[in-house]
C-alpha positions as CSV (number, residue, x, y, z in Angstrom):
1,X,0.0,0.0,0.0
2,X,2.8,2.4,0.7
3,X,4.6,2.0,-2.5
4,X,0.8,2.2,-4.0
5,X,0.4,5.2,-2.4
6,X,4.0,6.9,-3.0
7,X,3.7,6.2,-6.6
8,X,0.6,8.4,-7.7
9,X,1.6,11.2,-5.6
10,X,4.7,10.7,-7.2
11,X,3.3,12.0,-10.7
12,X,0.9,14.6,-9.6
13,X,4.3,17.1,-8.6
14,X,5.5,15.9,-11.9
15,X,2.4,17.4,-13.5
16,X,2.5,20.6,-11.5
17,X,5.3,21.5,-12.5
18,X,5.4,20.2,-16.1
19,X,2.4,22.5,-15.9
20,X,4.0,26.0,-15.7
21,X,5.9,25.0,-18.7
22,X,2.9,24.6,-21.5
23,X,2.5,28.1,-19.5
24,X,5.8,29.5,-19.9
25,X,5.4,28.7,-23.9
26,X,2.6,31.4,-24.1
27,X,5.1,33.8,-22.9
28,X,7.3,32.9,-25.6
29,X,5.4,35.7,-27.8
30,X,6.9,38.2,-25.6
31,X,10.0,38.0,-27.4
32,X,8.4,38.0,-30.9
33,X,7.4,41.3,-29.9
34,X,10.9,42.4,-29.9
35,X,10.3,41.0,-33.7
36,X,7.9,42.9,-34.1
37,X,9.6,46.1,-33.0
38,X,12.6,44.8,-34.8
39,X,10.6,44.6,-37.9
40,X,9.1,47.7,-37.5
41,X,12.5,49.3,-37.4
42,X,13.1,47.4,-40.5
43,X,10.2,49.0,-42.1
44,X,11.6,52.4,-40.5
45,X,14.7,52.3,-42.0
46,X,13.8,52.6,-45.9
47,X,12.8,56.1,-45.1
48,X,15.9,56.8,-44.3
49,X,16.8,55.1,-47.8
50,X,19.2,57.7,-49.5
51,X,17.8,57.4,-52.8
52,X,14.2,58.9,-51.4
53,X,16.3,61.6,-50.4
54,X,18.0,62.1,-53.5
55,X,15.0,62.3,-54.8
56,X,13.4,64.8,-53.4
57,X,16.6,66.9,-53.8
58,X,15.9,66.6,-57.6
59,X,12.5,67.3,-57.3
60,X,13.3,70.7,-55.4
61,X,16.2,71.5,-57.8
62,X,14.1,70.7,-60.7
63,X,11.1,72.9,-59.0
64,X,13.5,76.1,-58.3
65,X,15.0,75.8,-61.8
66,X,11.6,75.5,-63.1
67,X,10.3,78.2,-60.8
68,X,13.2,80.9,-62.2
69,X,13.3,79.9,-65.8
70,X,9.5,80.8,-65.6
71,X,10.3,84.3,-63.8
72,X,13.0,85.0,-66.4
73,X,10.2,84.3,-69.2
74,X,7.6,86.5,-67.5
75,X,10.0,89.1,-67.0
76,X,9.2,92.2,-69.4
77,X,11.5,93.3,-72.2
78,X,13.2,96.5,-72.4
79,X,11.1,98.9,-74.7
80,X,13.2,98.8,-77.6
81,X,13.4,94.8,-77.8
82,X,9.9,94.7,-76.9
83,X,9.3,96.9,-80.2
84,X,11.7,94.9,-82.3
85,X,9.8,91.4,-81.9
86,X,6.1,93.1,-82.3
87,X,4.4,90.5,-85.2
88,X,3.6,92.6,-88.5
89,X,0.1,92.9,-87.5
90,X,1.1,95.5,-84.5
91,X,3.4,97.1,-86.3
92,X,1.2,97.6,-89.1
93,X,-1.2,99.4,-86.8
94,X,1.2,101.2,-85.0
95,X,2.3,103.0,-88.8
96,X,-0.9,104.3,-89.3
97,X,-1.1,106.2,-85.9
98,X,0.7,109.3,-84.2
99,X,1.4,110.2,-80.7
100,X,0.2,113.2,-78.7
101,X,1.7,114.6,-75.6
102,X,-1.4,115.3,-72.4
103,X,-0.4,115.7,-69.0
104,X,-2.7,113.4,-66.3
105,X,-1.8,115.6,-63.1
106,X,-0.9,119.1,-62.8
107,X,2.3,117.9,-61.6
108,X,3.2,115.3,-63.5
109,X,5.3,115.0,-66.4
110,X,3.8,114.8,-69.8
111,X,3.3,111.0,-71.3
112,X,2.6,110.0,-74.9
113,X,-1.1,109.1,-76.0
114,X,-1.6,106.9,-79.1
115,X,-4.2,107.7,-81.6
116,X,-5.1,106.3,-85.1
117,X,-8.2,108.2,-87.1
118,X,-9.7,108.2,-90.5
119,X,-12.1,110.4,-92.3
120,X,-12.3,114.2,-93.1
121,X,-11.0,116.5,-90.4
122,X,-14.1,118.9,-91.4
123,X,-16.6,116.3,-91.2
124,X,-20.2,117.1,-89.4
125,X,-19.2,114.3,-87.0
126,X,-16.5,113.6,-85.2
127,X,-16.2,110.3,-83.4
128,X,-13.5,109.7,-80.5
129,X,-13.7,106.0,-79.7
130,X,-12.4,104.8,-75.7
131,X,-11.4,101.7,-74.9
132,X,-12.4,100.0,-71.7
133,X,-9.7,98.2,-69.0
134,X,-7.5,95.1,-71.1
135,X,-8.6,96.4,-74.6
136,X,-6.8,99.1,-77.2
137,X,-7.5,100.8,-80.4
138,X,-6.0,97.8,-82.0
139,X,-10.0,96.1,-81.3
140,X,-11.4,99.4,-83.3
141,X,-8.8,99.9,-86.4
142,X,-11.2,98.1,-88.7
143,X,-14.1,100.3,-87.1
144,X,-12.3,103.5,-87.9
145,X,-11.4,102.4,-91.3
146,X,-14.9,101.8,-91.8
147,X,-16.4,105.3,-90.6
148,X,-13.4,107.3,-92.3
149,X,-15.3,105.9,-95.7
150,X,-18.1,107.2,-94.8
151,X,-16.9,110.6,-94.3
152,X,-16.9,110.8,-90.8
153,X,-13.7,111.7,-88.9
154,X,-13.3,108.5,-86.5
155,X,-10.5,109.2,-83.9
156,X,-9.4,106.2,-81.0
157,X,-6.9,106.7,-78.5
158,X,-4.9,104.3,-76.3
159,X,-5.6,105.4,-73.0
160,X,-2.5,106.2,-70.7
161,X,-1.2,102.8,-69.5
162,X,-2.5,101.1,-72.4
163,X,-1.7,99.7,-76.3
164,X,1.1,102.2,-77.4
165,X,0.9,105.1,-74.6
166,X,3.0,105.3,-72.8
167,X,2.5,103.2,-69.2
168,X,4.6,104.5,-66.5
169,X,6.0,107.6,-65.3
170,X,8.9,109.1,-64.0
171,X,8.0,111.0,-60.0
172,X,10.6,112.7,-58.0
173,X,9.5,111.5,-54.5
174,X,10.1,113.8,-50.9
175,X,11.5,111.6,-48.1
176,X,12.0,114.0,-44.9
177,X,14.1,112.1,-42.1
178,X,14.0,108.8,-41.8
179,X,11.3,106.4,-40.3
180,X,13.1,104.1,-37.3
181,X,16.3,102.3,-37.3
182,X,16.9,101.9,-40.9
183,X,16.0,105.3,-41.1
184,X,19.1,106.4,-39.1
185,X,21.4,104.1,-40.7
186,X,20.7,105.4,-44.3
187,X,20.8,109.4,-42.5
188,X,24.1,108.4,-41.2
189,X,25.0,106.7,-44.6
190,X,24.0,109.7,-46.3
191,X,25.6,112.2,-44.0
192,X,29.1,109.8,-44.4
193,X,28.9,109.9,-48.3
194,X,28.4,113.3,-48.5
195,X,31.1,114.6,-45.8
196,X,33.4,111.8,-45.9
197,X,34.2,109.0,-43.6
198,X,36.2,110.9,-40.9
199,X,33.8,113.9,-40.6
200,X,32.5,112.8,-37.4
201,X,36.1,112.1,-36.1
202,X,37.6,115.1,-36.8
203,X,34.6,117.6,-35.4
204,X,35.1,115.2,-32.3
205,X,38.7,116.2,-32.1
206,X,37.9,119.7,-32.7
207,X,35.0,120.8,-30.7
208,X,34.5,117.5,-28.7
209,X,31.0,116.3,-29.9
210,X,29.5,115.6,-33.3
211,X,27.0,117.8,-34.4
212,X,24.0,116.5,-36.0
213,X,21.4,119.1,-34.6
214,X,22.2,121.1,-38.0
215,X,21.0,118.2,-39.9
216,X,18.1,116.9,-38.0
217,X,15.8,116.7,-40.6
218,X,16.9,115.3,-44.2
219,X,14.9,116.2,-47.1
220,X,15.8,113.6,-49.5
221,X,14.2,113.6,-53.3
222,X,14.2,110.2,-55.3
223,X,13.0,109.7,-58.9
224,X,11.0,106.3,-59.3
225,X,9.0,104.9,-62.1
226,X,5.5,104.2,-61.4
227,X,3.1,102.6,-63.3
228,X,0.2,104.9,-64.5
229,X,-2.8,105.1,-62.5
230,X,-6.0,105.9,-64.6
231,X,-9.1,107.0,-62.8
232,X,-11.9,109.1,-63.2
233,X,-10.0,112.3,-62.7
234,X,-7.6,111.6,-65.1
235,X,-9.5,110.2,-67.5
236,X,-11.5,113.8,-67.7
237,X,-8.1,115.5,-68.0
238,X,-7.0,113.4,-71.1
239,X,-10.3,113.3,-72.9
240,X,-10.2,117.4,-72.5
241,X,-7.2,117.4,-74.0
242,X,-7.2,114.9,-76.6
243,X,-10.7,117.0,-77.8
244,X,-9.3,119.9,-77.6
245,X,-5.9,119.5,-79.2
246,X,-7.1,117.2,-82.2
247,X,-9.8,119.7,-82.7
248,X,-13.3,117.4,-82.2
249,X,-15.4,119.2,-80.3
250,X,-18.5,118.6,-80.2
251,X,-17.8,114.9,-80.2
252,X,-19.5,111.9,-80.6
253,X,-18.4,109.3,-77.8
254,X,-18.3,105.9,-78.2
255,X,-17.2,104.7,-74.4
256,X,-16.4,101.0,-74.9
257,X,-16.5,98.7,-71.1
258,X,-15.3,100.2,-68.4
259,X,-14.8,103.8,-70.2
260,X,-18.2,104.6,-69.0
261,X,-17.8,104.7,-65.4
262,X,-14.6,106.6,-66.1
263,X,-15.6,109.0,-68.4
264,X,-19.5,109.9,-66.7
265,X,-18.3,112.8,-64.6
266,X,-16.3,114.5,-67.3
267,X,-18.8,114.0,-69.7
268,X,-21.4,115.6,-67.1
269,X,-19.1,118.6,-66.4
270,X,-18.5,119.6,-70.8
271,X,-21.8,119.8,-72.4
272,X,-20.8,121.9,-74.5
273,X,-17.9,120.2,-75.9
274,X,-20.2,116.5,-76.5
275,X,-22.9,116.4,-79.1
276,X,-23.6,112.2,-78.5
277,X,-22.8,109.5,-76.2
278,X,-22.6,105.5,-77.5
279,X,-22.1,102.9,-74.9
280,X,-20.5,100.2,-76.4
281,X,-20.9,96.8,-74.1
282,X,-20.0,99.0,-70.9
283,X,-21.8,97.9,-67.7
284,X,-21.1,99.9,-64.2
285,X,-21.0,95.9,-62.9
286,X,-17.4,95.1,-63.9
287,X,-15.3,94.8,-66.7
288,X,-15.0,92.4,-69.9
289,X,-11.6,91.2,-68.5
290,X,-12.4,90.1,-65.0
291,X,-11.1,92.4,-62.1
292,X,-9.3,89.7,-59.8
293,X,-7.2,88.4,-62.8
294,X,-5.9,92.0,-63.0
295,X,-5.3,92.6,-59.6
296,X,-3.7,89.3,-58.4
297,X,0.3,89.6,-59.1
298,X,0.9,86.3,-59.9
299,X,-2.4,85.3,-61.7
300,X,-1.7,88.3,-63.4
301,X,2.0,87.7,-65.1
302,X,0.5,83.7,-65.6
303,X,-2.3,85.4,-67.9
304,X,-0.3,87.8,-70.2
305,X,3.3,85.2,-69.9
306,X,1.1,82.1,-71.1
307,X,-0.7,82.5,-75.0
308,X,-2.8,79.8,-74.3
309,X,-3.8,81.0,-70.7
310,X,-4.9,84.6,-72.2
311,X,-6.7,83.0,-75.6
312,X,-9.2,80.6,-72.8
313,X,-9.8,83.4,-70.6
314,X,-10.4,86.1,-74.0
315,X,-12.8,83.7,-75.0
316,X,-14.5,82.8,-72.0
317,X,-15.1,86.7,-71.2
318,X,-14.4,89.1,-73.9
319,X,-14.2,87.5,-77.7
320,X,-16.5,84.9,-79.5
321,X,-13.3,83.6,-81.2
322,X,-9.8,83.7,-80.4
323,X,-8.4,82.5,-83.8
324,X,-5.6,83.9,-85.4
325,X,-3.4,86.9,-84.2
326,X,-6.2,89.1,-82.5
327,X,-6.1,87.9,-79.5
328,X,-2.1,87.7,-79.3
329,X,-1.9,91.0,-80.5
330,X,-4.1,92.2,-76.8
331,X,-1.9,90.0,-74.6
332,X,1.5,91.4,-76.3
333,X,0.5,95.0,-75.9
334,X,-0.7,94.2,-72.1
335,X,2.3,92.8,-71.4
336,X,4.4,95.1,-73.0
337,X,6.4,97.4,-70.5
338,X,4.9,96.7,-67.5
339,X,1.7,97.6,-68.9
340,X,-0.3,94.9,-66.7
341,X,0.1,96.9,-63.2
342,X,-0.7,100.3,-65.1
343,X,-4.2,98.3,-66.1
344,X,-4.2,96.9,-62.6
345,X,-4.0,100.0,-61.2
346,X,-6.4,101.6,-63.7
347,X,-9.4,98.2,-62.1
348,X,-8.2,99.9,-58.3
349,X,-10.0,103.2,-59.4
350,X,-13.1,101.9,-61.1
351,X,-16.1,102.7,-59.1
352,X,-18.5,99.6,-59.8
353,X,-21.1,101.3,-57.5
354,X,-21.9,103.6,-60.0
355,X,-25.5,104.9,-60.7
356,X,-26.5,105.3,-64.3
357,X,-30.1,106.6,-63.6
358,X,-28.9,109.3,-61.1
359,X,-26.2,109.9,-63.4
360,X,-28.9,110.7,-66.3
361,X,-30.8,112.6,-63.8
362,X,-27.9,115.6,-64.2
363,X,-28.2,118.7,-65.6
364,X,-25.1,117.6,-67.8
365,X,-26.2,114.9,-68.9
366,X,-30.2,115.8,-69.4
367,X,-31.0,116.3,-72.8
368,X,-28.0,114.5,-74.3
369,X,-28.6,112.0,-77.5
370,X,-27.4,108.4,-76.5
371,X,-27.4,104.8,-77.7
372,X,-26.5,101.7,-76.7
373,X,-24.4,99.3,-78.5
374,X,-24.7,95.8,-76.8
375,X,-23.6,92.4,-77.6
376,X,-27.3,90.0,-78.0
377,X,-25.6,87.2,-78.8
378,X,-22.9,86.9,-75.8
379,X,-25.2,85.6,-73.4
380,X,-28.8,85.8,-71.8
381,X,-27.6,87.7,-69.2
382,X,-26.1,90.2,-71.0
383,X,-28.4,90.7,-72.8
384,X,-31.1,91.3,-70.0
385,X,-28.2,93.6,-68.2
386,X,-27.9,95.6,-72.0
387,X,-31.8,96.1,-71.5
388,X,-31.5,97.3,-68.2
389,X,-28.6,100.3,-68.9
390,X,-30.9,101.3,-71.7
391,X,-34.2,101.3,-69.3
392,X,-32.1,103.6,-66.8
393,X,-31.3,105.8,-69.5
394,X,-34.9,107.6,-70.4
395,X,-33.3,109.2,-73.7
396,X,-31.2,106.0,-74.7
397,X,-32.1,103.6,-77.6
398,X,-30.7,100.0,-77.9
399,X,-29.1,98.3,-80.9
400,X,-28.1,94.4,-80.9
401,X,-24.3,93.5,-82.7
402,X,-24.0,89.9,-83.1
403,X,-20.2,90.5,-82.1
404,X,-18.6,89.8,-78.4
405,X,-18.0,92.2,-75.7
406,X,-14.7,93.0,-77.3
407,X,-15.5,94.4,-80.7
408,X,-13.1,92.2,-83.4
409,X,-12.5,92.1,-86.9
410,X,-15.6,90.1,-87.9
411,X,-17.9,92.3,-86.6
412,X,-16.1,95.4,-86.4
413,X,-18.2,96.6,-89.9
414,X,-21.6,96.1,-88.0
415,X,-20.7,98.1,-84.9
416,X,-19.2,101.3,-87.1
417,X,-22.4,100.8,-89.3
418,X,-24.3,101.3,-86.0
419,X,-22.4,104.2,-84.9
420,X,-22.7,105.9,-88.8
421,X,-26.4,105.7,-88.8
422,X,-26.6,107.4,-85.4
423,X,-24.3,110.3,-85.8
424,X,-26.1,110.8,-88.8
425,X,-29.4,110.7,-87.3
426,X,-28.2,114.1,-85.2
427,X,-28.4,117.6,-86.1
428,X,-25.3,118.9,-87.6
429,X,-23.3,121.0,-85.1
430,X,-21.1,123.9,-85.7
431,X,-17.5,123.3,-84.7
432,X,-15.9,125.2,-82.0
433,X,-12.8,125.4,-83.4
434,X,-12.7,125.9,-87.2
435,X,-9.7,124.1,-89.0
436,X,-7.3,126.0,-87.0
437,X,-4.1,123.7,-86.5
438,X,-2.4,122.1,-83.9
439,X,-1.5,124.3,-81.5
440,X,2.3,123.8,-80.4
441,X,1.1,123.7,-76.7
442,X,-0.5,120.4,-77.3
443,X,3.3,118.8,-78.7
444,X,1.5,116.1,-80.9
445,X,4.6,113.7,-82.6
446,X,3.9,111.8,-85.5
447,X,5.7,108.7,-86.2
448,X,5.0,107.5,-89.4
449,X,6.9,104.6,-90.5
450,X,6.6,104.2,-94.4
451,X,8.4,107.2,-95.5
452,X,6.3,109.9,-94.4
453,X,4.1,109.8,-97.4
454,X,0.4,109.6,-95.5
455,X,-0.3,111.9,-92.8
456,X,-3.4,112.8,-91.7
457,X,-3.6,116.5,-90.6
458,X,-6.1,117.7,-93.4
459,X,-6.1,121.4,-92.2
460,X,-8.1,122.2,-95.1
461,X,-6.1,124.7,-98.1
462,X,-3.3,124.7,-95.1
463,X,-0.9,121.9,-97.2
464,X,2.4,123.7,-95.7
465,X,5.0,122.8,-93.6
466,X,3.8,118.9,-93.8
467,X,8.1,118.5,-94.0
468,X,8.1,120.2,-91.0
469,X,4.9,118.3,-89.0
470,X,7.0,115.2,-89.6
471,X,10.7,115.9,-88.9
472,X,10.5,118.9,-86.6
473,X,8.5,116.6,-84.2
474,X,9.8,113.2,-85.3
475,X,13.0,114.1,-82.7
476,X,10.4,113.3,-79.8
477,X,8.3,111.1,-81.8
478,X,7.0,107.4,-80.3
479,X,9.9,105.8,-82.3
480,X,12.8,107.5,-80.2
481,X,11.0,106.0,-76.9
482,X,12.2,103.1,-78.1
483,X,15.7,104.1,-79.2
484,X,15.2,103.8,-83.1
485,X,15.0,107.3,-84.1
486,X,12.4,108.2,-87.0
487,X,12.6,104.8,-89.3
488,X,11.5,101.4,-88.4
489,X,13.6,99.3,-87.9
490,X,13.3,95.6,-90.2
């Protein structure tokens, strides 16, 4: 019995403590989890893989080089290279143009407008056509061709800023003293360049202090170039003189987008000196060439670096077709020195709250003869919005062209027809100025580039001193703003 009962205790400690064992198998995992971790760093490790990093080295390089040779591309050309590499079509229409000299602040230097015009200086009706923000008298050649046959002297002007005109300025700036630190460095700067290095030193030695009392404030005048600003204020001041140096008064208007809202106070200020208005696709709402593309730096140089950026956004707001060179001939002259801050500039002045019926309601404007010209194929909305600006204007009429809200070269024969059959509805006027000729005040420059042989100043029996129109002002003619005297060069 003893050894019966020895033997299956005997086992039974065997089994306890085989038992911990199975147990102590479970906890075998615990070191797979240092696999785990070890794997984990293994999967850790390729990111730290020097090819991924080489990689993105490339990418960056590749992105910077990108990023530069883009800047370099959008960068503008200097006015005479610009000129040089102008397609045929542009320097076709600048040849049959001249330049004249207004001034758009009292103390501002003069700039050069642009103007091309057909048609008898004597005519009954003279026509001055004004672009809106993005366009140029490039979009109304064909239009002005087309009234000229018809006898009636068709004038349009690049606005300051815009096409050919010139589109910035030179302004001598005031600086008195200087604003904080940097302010008193570039005083002390200025004070060491003018007196020399050792100026301080040697009034130390001699009187035992420096003196800068005498000097206290600095008046300091910089010239900077600045692009040119058009707003409403300006705009009056070139329109007066552009009417009264070519002689137009009382003109017929044709105030294409935005020139409305520029021109309305102006125009309700000189009665006298405006027989019609035409308002050709110009809403107080905005602009053909939306605002935010103009005023957003980088959006901007995109627009006018890339052709085939400007042709989709042209056609999606301004043109009904963007074949051939029309639409590259716009984005070359907005790019064209500098010119898209001058036109950015010119959207910061618009005032897209403005009123048409209480403008209609004044005393200038009561009374006067006006249509509107509207696009009625560009969309429904535009059309409703072309029905409205006539309903606000009581003495207004409205006329449909099948044309976009830029006027181009297929439909540029419809608008001027409109325009013709309206001045010629209107009672003939007596000039205010009878064929005198260009007063030497005004300093208009021709710059004709064929020889000289077609110039358009039709001063009646006055055929003299045409040798002396185009040489005595071709020395300050458009050509020399480019550095290529009075011939063109091929």
């Amino acid at each position: 019995m003893a050894i019966i009962t020895e033997e299956p205790d005997s086992p039974e400690p065997l089994l306890r403590k085989r038992r911990p064992e199975p147990k102590s198998k479970p906890t075998a995992p615990p070191p797979s989890q240092p696999e785990s971790t070890s794997t984990s760093a293994k999967s850790v490790t390729p990111t730290t893989n020097p090819f991924h990093f080489w990689f993105c080295f490339t990418l960056v390089v590749s992105f910077v080089t990108l990023f530069c040779v883009l800047l370099t591309s959008l960068s503008p050309q200097d006015p005479k290279t610009w000129f040089l590499n102008l397609p045929p079509i542009l320097r076709n229409h600048y040849s049959n143009g001249r330049t004249i000299k207004v001034q758009t602040a009292p103390n501002h230097p003069q700039v050069e407008v642009f103007s091309i015009q057909q048609g008898p200086a004597n005519s009954d009706s003279r026509v001055l056509i004004v672009h809106g923000i993005g366009c140029s008298s490039f979009a109304f050649q064909d239009v002005v061709k087309f009234l000229g046959r018809k006898d009636v002297h068709a004038v349009a002007i690049d606005l300051p800023g815009s096409g050919f005109s010139d589109k910035s300025i030179a302004v001598m700036e005031e600086n008195v003293g200087g604003s904080g630190f940097l302010g008193g460095v570039w005083e002390v700067y200025e004070e060491i360049k003018e007196k020399g290095l050792f100026w301080g030193f040697d009034q130390l030695v001699e009187q035992g202090y420096v003196n800068f009392e005498e000097n206290k404030v600095r008046v300091s005048k910089k010239e900077s170039i600045k692009a040119i600003e058009l707003g409403s204020e300006e705009m009056g001041r070139v329109l007066g003189q552009v009417v009264d140096s070519m002689g137009l008064a009382p003109v017929d208007l044709v105030l294409h987008d935005s020139a409305l809202g520029l021109s309305a106070n102006w125009i309700s200020k000189n009665r006298d000196l405006i027989r019609s208005v035409m308002i050709l696709d110009g809403a107080p709402s905005g602009t053909a060439l939306p605002a935010w593309v103009l005023e957003l730096p980088v959006v901007r140089e995109v627009l006018l670096g890339f052709r085939f950026v400007f042709e989709r956004v042209v056609a999606t707001c301004c043109m009904t077709s963007v074949g051939g060179l029309e639409a590259e001939a716009h984005r070359i002259l907005l790019k064209g020195r500098d010119g898209g801050k001058a036109v950015a500039g010119m959207v910061k002045k618009l005032n897209f709250s403005f009123d048409l019926s209480e403008w209609s309601s004044l005393d200038g404007v009561k009374g006067l003869p006006i249509q509107v010209i509207w696009s009625g194929g560009w969309s429904d909305k535009w059309s409703t919005e072309g029905r409205q600006i006539a309903g606000a204007l009581p003495q207004a009429t409205l006329v449909n062209h099948s044309g976009g809200r830029w006027t181009q070269k297929d439909n540029a024969e419809e608008v001027a027809q409109t325009i013709h059959e309206f001045v010629s509805s209107l009672p003939k006027s007596t000039r205010q100025v009878e064929e005198e000729p260009i007063s030497e005040n005004s300093q208009e420059t021709f710059s004709e580039a064929q020889g000289g042989n077609h110039h358009h100043h039709n001063h009646g029996h006055h055929h003299h001193d045409h040798h002396h129109d185009v040489h005595g002002h071709g020395h300050a003619g458009y050509m020399d703003a480019y550095g290529l005297g009075q011939g063109w060069a091929v």
